[in-house]
N, C-alpha and C positions, 0 to 999 in steps of 0.2 A: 791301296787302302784295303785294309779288313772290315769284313763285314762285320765282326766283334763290335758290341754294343757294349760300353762302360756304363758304372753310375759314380757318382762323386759329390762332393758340396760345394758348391762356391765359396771359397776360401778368401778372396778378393774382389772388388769390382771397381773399375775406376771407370764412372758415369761420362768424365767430359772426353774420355778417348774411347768409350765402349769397347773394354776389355778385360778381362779379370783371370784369374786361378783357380781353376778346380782340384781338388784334395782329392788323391788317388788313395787305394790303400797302402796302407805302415809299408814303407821302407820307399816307396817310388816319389821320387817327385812329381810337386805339385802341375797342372799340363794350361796351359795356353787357352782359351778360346776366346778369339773377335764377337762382339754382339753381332755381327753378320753373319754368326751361325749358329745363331740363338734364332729355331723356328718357330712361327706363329703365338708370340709372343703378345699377352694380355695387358703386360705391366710389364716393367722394368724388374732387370734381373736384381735379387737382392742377395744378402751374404748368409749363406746356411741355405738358400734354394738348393734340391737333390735336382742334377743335371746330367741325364742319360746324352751318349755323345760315343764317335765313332773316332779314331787318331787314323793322322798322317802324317809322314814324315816330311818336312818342307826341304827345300832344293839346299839348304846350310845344313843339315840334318838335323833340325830340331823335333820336335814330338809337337804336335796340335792337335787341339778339338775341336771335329769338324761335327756340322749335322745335331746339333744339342737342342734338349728339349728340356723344360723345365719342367718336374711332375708335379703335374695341377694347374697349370697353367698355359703349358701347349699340348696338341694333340702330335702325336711322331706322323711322320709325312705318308709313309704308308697306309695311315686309318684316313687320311684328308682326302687321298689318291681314293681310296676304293667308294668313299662314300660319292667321290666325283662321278666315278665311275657308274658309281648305281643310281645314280640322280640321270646320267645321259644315257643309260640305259632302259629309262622307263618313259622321259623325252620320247627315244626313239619309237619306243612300243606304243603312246598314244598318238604321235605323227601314224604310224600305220593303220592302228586302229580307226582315226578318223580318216586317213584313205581310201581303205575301207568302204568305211557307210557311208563315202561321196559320190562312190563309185558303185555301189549297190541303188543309191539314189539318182544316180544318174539314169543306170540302165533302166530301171521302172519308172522314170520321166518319159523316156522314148521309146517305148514299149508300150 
C-alpha cells in the first residue's frame, strides 16, 4: 500500500450492497471502494461526495480504495488518533497532578 492520498467523487453508490465508484482523473478508471472503508462516517455516502482514499492492489490484481473519507463529513483517522492522544495525555497529567496533592496531603496529615 502507498501512502499516496487520492481525491475523486463518488460516481456510484449502490446503498443495499454498500459499495460504489469513485471517479479518478481523465483517462483512469473509475476505482472500487466497500462502505467499510468509508471512515467515521455522519451520513451515508451520497453521489458527487469528494472522497480522499488511499489504493491497494487486491490478491486478483484489481485496484481498490482503501482508508476513504468523505470531506465534510469524516474526519481522516490521523486528526481522530492525535486528538485521542491529547485527550489521554492530559488524563494522564491530572491523575498526577492529583497524586500529587494526595500525597503532599498526606505528609502534612502525619507531620
Amino acid at each position: 500500500m502507498s501512502n499516496t492520498v487520492y481525491t475523486g467523487k463518488l460516481r456510484q453508490w449502490n446503498k443495499d450492497k454498500a459499495f460504489g465508484l469513485i471517479g479518478q482523473t481523465k483517462g483512469k478508471r473509475d476505482i472500487f471502494i466497500h462502505g467499510s472503508e468509508l471512515k467515521g462516517l455522519s451520513r451515508k455516502p451520497k453521489i458527487g461526495d469528494t472522497i480522499s482514499y488511499q489504493i491497494i492492489t487486491s490478491k486478483g490484481g484489481n485496484t481498490q480504495a482503501i482508508n476513504g473519507h468523505i470531506k465534510g463529513i469524516s474526519e481522516p483517522l490521523s486528526s481522530r488518533h492525535t486528538q485521542r492522544k491529547s485527550w489521554q495525555k492530559l488524563g494522564s497529567l491530572i491523575a498526577i497532578f492529583l497524586s500529587i496533592v494526595a500525597i503532599v496531603n498526606l505528609v502534612k496529615y502525619f507531620m
